[in-house]
N, C-alpha and C positions, 0 to 999 in steps of 0.2 A: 276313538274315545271309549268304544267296551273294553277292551284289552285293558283300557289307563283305571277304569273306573271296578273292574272284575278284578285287577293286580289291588287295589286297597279295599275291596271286599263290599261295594255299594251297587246297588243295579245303577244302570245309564240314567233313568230318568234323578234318581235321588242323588247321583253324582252332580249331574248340571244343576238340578236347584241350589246346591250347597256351594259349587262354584261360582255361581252365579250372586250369591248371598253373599258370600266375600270379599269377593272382588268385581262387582257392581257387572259383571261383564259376561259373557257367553263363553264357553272351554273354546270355542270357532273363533269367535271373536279373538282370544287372549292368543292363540295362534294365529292368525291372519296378522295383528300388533307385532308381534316377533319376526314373522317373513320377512313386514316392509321394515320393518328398524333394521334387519341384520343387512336386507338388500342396499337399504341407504348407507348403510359402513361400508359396506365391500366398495361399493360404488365409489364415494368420497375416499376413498382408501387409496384408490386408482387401481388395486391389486386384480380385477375385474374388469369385464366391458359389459354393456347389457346384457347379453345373452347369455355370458356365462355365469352374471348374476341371479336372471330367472331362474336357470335352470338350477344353480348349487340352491335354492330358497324351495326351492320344490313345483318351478312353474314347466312344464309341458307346451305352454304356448305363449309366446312371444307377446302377441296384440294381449293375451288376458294380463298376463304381468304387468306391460305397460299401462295400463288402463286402470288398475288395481291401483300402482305404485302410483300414477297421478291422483286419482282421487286421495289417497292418504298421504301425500303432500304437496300438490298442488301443482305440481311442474312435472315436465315427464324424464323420464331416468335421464337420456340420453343429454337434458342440461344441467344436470351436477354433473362435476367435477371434483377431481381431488382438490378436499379443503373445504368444497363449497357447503354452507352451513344450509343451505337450501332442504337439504334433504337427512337435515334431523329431526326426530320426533320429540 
């Protein structure tokens, strides 16, 4: 988040208040949203299997992904399927 907020020329802290002002949400927040949505396509896609889901979404460890991806839709990866609307946001 320095890098994103030094490339449009505001310190980190004045960067997150105004993002936050905006879009009701945390720059963490608005990125963690993006992970599980794009994890939920690949997944419903079929073009993916869990692990290779975590991993292309940016997850390091298995259990945290899955843990992550159930709380932000309720069921754990491994029961969506292609098609399954389960796991849209």
């Amino acid at each position: 988040m320095t890098e994103l907020s030094g490339a449009i020329g505001m310190c980190r802290s004045k960067f997150y208040q105004c993002f936050e002002t905006v879009y009701g949400i945390t720059p963490f927040e608005y990125l963690h949203r993006r992970r599980m949505e794009t994890a939920g396509q690949l997944i419903r896609e079929g073009e993916f299997n869990v692990t290779q889901t975590a991993y292309a979404v940016g997850y390091s460890s298995l259990s945290h992904f899955s843990k992550a991806f159930k709380k932000y839709f309720g069921v754990i990866p491994s029961k969506c399927n292609k098609g399954v609307s389960l796991c849209s946001g």
